[in-house]
C-alpha positions in Angstrom: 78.5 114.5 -7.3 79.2 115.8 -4.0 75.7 116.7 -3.4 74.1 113.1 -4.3 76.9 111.7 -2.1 76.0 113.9 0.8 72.3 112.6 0.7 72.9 109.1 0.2 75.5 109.6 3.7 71.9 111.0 5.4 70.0 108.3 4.8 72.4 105.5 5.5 73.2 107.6 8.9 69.4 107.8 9.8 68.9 103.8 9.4 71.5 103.3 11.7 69.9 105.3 14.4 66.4 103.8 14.0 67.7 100.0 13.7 69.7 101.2 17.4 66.4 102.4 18.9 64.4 99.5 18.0 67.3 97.4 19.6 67.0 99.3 22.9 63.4 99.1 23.1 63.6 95.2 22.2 66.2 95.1 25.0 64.3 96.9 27.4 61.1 94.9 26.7 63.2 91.6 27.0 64.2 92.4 30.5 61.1 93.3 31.9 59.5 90.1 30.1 62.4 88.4 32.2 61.3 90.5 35.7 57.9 89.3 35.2 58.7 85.4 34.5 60.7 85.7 37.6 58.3 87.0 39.9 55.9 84.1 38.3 58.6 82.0 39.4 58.7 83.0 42.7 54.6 83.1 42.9 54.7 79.6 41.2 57.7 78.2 43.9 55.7 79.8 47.0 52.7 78.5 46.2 54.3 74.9 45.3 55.9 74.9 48.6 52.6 76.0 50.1 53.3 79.2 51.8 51.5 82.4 51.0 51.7 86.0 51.9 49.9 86.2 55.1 52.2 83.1 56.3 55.3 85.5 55.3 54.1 88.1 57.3 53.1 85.9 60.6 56.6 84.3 60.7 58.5 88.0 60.2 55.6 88.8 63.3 56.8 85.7 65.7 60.6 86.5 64.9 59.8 90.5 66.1 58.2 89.4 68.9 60.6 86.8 69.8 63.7 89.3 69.4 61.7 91.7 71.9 61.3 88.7 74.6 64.6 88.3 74.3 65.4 91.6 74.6 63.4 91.7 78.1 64.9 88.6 79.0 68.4 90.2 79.1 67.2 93.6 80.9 65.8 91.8 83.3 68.8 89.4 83.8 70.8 92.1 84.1 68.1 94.3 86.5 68.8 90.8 88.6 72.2 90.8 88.3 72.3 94.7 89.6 70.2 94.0 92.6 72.5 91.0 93.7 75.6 93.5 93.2 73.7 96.0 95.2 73.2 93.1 97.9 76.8 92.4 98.1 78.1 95.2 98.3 75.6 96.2 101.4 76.9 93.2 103.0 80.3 94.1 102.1 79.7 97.8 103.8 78.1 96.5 106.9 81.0 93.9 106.8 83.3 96.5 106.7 81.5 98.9 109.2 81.4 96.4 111.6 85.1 95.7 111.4 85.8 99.5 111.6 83.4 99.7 114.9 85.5 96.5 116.3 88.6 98.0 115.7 87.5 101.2 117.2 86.1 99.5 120.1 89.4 97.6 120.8 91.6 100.6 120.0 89.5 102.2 122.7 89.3 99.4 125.2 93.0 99.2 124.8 93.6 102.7 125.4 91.3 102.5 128.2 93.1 99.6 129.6 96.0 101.7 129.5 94.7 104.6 131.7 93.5 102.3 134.0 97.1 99.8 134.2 98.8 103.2 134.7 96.5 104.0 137.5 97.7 100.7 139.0 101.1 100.6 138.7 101.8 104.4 139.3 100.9 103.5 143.3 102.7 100.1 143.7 106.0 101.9 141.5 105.9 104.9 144.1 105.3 102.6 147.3 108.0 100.2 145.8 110.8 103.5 145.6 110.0 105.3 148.8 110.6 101.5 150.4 113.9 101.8 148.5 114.8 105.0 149.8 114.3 104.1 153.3 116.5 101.5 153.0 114.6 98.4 153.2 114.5 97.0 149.6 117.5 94.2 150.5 119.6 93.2 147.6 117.2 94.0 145.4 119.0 97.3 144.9 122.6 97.1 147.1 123.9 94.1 145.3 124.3 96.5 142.0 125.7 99.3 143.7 129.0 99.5 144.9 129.5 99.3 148.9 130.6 103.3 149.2 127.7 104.2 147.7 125.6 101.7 149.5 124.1 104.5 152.0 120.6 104.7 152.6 118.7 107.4 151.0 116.2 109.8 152.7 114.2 111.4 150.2 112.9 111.1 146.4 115.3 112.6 144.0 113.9 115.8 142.5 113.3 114.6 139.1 111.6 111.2 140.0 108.8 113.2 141.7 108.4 115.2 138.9 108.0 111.9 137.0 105.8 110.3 139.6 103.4 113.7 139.5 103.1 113.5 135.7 102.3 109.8 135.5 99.4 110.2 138.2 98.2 113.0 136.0 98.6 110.8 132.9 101.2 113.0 131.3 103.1 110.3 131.2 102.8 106.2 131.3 104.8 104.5 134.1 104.8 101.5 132.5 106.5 103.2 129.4 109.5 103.2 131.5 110.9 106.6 130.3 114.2 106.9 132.8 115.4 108.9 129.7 113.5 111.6 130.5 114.4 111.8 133.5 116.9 114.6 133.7 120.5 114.2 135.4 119.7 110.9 137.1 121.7 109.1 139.8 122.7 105.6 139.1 121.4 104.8 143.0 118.0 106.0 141.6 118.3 104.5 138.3 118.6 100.9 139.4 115.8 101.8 142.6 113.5 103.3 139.9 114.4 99.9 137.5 113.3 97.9 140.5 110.1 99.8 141.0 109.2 98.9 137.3 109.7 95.6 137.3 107.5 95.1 140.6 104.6 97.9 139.2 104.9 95.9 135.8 103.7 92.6 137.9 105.0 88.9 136.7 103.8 86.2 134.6 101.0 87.0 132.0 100.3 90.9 133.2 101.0 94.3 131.6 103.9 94.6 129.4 107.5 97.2 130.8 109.0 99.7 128.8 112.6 100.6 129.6 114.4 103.6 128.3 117.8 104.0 129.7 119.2 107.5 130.2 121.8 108.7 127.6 124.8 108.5 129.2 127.5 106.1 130.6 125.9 103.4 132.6 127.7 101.9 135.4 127.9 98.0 136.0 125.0 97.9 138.5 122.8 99.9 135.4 123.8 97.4 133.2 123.4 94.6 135.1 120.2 95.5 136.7 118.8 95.4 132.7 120.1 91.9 132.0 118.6 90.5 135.0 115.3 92.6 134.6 115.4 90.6 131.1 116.3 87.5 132.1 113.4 87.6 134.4 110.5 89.1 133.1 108.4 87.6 129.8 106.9 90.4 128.3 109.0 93.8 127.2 107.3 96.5 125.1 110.2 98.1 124.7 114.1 97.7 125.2 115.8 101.4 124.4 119.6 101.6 125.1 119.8 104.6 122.5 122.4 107.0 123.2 123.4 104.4 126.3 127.6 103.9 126.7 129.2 101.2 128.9 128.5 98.2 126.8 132.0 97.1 125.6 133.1 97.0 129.1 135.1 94.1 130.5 132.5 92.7 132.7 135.5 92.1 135.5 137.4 95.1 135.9 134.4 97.8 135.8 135.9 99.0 132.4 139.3 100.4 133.9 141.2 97.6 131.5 141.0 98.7 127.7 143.2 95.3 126.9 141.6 93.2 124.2 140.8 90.1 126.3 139.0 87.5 124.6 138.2 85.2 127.6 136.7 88.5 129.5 132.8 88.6 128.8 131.8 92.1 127.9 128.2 93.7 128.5 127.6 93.1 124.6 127.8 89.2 125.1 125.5 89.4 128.3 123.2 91.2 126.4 123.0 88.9 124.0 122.9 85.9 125.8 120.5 86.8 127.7 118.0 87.7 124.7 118.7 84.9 123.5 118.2 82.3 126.4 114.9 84.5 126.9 114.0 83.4 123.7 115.0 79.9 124.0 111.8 79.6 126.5 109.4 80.3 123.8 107.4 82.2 126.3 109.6 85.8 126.2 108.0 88.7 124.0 110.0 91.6 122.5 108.0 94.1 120.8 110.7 96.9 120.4 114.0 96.8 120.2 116.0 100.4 119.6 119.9 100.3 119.9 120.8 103.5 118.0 124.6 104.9 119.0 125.2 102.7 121.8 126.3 99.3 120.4 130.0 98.8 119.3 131.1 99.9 116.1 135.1 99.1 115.4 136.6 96.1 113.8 136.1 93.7 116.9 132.4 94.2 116.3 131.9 92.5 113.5 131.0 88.9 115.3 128.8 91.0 117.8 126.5 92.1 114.9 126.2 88.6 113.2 125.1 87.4 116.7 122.9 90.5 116.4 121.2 89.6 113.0 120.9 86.3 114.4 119.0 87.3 117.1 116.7 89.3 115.7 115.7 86.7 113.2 114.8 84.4 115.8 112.7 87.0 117.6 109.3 86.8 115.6 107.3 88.9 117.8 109.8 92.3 117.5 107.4 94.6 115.5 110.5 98.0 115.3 114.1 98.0 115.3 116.2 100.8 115.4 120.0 100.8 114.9 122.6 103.1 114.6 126.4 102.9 114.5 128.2 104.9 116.9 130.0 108.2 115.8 133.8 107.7 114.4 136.4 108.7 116.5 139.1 111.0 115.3 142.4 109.4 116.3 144.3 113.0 116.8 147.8 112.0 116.6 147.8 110.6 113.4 145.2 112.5 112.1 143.3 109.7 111.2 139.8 108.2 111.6 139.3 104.9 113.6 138.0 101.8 111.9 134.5 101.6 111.1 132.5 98.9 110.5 130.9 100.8 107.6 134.0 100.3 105.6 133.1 96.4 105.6 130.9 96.7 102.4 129.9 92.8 103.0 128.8 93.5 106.7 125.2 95.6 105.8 124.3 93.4 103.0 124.4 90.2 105.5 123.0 92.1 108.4 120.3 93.0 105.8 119.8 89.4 104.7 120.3 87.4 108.0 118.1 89.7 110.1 115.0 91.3 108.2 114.2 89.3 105.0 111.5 87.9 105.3 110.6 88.7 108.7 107.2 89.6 108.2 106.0 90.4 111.9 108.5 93.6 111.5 106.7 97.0 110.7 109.5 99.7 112.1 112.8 99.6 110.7 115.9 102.1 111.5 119.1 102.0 109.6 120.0 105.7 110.5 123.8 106.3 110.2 124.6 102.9 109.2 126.5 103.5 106.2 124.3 102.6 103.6 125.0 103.9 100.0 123.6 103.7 96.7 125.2 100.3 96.3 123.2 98.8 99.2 119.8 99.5 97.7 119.4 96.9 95.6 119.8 94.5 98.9 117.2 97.3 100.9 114.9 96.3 98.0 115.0 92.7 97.9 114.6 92.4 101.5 111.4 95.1 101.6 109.8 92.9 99.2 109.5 90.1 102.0 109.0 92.3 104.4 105.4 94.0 105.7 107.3 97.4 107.3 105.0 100.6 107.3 107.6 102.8 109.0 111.6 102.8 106.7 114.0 105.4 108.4 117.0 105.3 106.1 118.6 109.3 107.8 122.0 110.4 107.5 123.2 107.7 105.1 125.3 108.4 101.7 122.6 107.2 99.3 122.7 110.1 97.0 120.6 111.0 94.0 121.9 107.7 92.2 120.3 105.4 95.3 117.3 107.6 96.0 116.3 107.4 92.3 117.3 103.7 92.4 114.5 103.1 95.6 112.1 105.5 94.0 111.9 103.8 91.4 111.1 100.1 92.5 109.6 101.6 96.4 106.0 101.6 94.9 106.1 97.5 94.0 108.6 96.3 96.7 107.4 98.6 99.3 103.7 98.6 99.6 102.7 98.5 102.6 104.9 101.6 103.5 103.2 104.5 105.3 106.5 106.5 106.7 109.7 107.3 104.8 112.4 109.0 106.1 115.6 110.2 103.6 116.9 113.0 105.7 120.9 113.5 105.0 120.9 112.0 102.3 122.2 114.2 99.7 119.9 113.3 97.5 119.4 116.8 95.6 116.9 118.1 93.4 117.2 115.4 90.9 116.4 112.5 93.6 113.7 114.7 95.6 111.6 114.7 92.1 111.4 111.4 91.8 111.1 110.6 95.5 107.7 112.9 95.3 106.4 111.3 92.2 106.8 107.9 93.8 105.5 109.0 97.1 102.3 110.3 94.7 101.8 107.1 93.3 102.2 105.1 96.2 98.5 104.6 98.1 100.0 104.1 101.4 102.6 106.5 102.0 101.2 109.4 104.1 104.5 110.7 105.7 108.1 112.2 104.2 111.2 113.4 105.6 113.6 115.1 102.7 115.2 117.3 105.3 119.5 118.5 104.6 119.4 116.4 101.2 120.8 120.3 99.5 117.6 121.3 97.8 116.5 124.4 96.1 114.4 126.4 95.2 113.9 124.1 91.9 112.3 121.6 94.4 109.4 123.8 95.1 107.5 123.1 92.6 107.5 119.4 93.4 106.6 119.7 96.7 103.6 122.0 96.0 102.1 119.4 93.6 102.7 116.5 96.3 100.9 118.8 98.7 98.2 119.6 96.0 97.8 116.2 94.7 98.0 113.5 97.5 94.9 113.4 99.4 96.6 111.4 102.5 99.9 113.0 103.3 99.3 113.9 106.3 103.4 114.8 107.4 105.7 116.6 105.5 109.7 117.3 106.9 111.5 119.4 104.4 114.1 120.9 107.2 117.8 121.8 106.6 117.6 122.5 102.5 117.9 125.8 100.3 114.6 126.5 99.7 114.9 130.3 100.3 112.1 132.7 99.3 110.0 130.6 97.7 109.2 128.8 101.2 106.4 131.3 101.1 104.7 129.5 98.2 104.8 126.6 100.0 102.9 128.1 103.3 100.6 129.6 101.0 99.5 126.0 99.6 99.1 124.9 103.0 96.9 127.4 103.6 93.8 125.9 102.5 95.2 122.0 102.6 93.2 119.7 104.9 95.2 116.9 105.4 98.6 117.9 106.2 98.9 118.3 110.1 102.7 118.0 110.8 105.2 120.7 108.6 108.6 121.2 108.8 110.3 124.1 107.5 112.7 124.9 109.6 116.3 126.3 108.6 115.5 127.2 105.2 116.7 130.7 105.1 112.5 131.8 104.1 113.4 135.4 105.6 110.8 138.4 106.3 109.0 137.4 102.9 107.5 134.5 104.3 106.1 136.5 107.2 102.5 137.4 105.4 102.2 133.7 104.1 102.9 132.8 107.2 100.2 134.7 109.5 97.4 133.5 107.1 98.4 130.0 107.4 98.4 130.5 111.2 94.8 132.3 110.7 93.1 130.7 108.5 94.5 126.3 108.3 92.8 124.7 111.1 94.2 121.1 110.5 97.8 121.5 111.1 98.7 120.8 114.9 102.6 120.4 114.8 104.5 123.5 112.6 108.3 123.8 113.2 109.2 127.4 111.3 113.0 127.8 113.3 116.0 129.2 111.6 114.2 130.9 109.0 115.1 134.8 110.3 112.2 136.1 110.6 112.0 139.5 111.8 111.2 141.2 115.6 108.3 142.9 113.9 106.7 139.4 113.2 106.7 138.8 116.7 104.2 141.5 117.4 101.7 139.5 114.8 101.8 136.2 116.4 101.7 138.1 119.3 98.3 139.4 118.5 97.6 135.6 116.9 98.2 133.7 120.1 96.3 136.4 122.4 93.3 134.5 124.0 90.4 136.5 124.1 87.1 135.8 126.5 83.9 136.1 125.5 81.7 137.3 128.4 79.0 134.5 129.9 75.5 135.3 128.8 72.0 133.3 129.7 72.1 131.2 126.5 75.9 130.7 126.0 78.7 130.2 128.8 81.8 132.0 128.4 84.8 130.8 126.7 88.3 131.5 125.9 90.1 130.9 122.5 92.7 132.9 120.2 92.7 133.3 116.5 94.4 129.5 116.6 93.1 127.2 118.7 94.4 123.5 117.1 98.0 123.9 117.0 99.9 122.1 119.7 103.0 122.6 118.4 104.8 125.8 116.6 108.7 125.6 116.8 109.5 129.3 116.2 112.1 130.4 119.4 115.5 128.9 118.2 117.2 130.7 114.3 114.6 133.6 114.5 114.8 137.7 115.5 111.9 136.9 118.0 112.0 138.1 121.4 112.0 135.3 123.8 108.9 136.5 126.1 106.8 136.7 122.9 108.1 133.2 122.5 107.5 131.9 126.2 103.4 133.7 125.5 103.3 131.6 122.8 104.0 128.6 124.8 101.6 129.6 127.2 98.7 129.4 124.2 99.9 126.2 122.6 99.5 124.9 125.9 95.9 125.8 126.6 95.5 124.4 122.8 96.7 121.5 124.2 94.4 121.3 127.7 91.6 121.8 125.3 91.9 120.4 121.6 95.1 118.5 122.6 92.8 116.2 124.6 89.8 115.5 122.6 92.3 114.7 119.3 95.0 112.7 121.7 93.1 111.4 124.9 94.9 108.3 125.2 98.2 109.4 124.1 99.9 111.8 126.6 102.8 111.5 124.8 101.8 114.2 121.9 100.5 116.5 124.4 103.8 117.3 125.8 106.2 120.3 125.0 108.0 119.7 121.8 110.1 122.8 121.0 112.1 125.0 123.4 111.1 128.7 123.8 113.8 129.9 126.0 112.8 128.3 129.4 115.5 126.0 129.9 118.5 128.7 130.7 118.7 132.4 130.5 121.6 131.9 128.2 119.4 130.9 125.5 119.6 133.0 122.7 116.9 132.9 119.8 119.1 134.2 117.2 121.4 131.4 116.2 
């Protein structure tokens, strides 16, 4: 039974598998039956709608083609496009050429022009003060001078023919008016030698006067020799009073009277009205304006400075203005300080606001020692936004790291146009001076710093080697009066192959002997730096003997081919401030003078040849007394 059931399970299982082939091969025959009724189809529909094969291929052909013409099209569109750019931008270069040889041909007509008015007015200012000292000027001179001191002079004072032989040699600029430098001046020569400006300066329309006041009390005659000097001329480069006293006299009494009088005029309110009424003509310009420790500072001062912000509001030609409030006096008996109008926390913010927003003709602005903390910033900010100023000089303030952060964060945006910033005594500390140097990095116009006595260390020199590594236009760098220490040297050996920076300031940093090596290389090897001020860093009397051998001239003898010449291992810096904080001996320091100032007969005058200014002595190496020490 099991056997015949077995069998019969065989033969039922084998139909199944022959009826499911035959239905695959039906299947597969059905579909390609379908396939070729399609393609019929197709064949039947193409030729129905009359297009054959060879059409097919001629239209794919024409669409080929036409994609390659279009292809061409656009290359040469944009070939076309290219040249026109290329066009452009040669215009734009000669464009731009041209302007730079125009600006290069004015800079050097003006500086020309400059040689040549100082030429001028050096003869007619020395004709003008020996007629003074001879006694013949009239009331030019007598009617400011008291009558005891009215007697007629002989001979030139000392120092005026000093300054008469280094303005005919073009050390100097007569027209620039520099009585400041002028050491120990009379007032009898002071108001002869403010005479002989005005008359060298000429009237009307011709060459703009400087005057630069010594730094010292004035008397009345001073004083009033300036106010009629601007009441009468209408073109001043410069008005400097820095460091001047004598202003809040009572006009009256010669300043012997100390009362609070309000119906006595003081200097201040001549000085005022007399800017202003200048200005009132339309035709008086005022280029410079510089009134740094000299103007009133107390609690009576307050109306003087609104007049002030007034003033220079109305003024659209000034270009720089420089304050400063004088010092605080210490009232000994009570042990006390006077009143200072710093402590009025409204009186910057209005000065700020009334005089320099939005005064866009300004480019130089001082607020050195005017108080200014982090809270006045914000105020500093809004009014730089308004403002076009490439030269910000915010020194001894009390912005700290909060305010430094706070303008280094916005100085970028608000401040473009900047080129110099100054935050020296600011106490700004590591933190600030970080991101002071990363704004300063990203900022395309800044080229000159001053961080000087803001407490850094040595964890600061790491952010001033990138700066110096990184930023391709810094071209000054003032890092004076910090804690950098030791690691000074790092910083010298940065410099040594940088070819931008040409002004550095290290001084009083406490660098030591270990700076020495980095510092002889530098010396050797940078030829771009022309101004290096290296004082109180204590550097050792055997370093003398190496910049000793550094600043030896040598001379080569004269053959056929070549002529002789003279040079030392260093011959492009002017400047090296190295006598004053240092174990140097001062004869070593007087021969390096001596050097520096052959640099400067020779380099000095192809870089500077129209600016005696920077060709002068900048740093004293023991000539001015005996009693000079160089270690501090």
């Amino acid at each position: 039974m099991s056997g015949a059931g077995n069998e019969q399970y065989d033969d039922d299982s084998a139909e199944e598998e022959e009826s499911n082939e035959y239905d695959e091969n039906s299947d597969d025959s059905d579909s390609d039956d379908d396939e070729e009724s399609e393609d019929d189809e197709e064949s039947v529909g193409d030729e129905e709608n009359g297009i054959s094969k060879e059409e097919q291929e001629r239209a794919l052909a024409e669409l080929a083609k036409k994609k390659e013409d279009d292809v061409r099209a656009a290359e040469e569109a944009a070939k076309k496009k290219a040249e026109e750019d290329s066009a452009k931008n040669k215009v734009s270069l000669k464009t731009k050429l041209k302007a730079a040889t125009d600006l290069i041909k004015t800079t050097s007509a003006f500086s020309e022009n400059r040689r040549l008015e100082n030429e001028q007015a050096v003869e007619t200012f020395m004709e003008n003060y020996r007629i003074c000292c001879q006694g013949k000027q009239g009331d030019r001179v007598d009617k400011y001078v008291p009558k005891k001191e009215q007697a007629r002079q002989i001979s030139f004072f000392t120092g005026m023919k000093t300054y008469i032989s280094d303005c005919e040699s073009f050390k100097r600029c007569v027209l620039d008016g520099e009585l400041d430098s002028i050491p120990e001046l009379p007032p009898w020569h002071c108001i002869a030698a403010l005479d002989s400006l005005m008359m060298s300066g000429g009237t009307g329309d011709k060459s703009h006067i400087s005057i630069r006041m010594p730094r010292r009390q004035l008397t009345d005659g001073e004083m009033s020799k300036v106010i009629d000097i601007l009441e009468s001329r209408q073109k001043i480069n410069t008005l400097c009073l820095s460091g001047t006293a004598g202003w809040e006299q009572m006009v009256d009494d010669g300043g012997k009277s100390e009362e609070d009088d309000d119906d006595v005029p003081r200097y201040t309110d001549l000085l005022i009205d007399a800017l202003t009424k200048a200005k009132e003509t339309n035709k008086f310009e005022l280029y410079n304006l510089e009134l740094e420790y000299s103007l009133p500072n107390d609690h009576r001062a307050q109306a003087f400075w609104v007049s002030f912000a007034a003033l220079v509001s109305q003024h659209k030609t000034l270009s720089c203005v420089k304050l400063a409030f004088k010092r605080r006096k210490t009232v000994v008996a009570h042990n006390m300080m006077e009143a200072h109008i710093d402590d009025n926390t409204e009186m910057m913010p209005a000065l700020i606001k009334v005089g320099f927003t939005g005064n866009t003709k300004l480019r130089q602005l001082s607020l050195s020692r005017c108080g200014l903390t982090d809270r006045n910033v914000v105020d500093l900010l809004r009014a730089l936004k308004t403002m076009s100023l490439t030269d910000l000089n915010l020194s001894e303030n009390s912005l700290g790291e909060r305010g430094v952060t706070t303008l280094s964060g916005h100085i970028v945006k608000y401040g473009k146009y900047l080129k110099k910033l100054n935050i020296y005594g600011n106490n700004c500390q590591d933190g600030g001076a970080k991101e002071l140097c990363l704004a300063v990095l990203a900022h395309p116009n800044l080229t000159s710093l001053n961080i000087g006595q803001n407490d850094l260390t040595s964890v600061s020199v790491d952010n001033i080697i990138y700066l110096i590594r990184s930023k391709s236009n810094l071209s000054e760098l003032m890092c004076s009066m910090n804690f950098l220490g030791r690691d000074t040297s790092r910083i010298l050996k940065e410099m040594i192959l940088n070819k931008c920076v040409y002004s550095l300031d290290l001084s009083y940093n406490v660098a030591t002997e270990t700076s020495s090596p980095s510092l002889f290389r530098l010396l050797r090897k940078n030829k771009t730096l022309t101004d290096l001020n290296f004082e109180g860093n204590q550097l050792p009397p055997e370093a003398g003997r190496r910049l000793h051998e550094i600043f030896t001239i040598h001379t080569t003898k004269e053959t056929k081919d070549e002529p002789g010449t003279k040079s030392s291992e260093n011959n492009t810096l002017l400047h090296f401030g190295v006598f004053q904080g240092n174990f140097i001996h001062t004869e070593i320091c007087q021969f390096i003078e001596k050097t520096l100032e052959f640099n400067r007969e020779t380099h000095g005058k192809e870089v500077y040849p129209y600016e005696p200014e920077k060709l002068r002595p900048k740093y004293d190496h023991g000539k001015r007394s005996s009693s000079l020490c160089s270690i501090l």
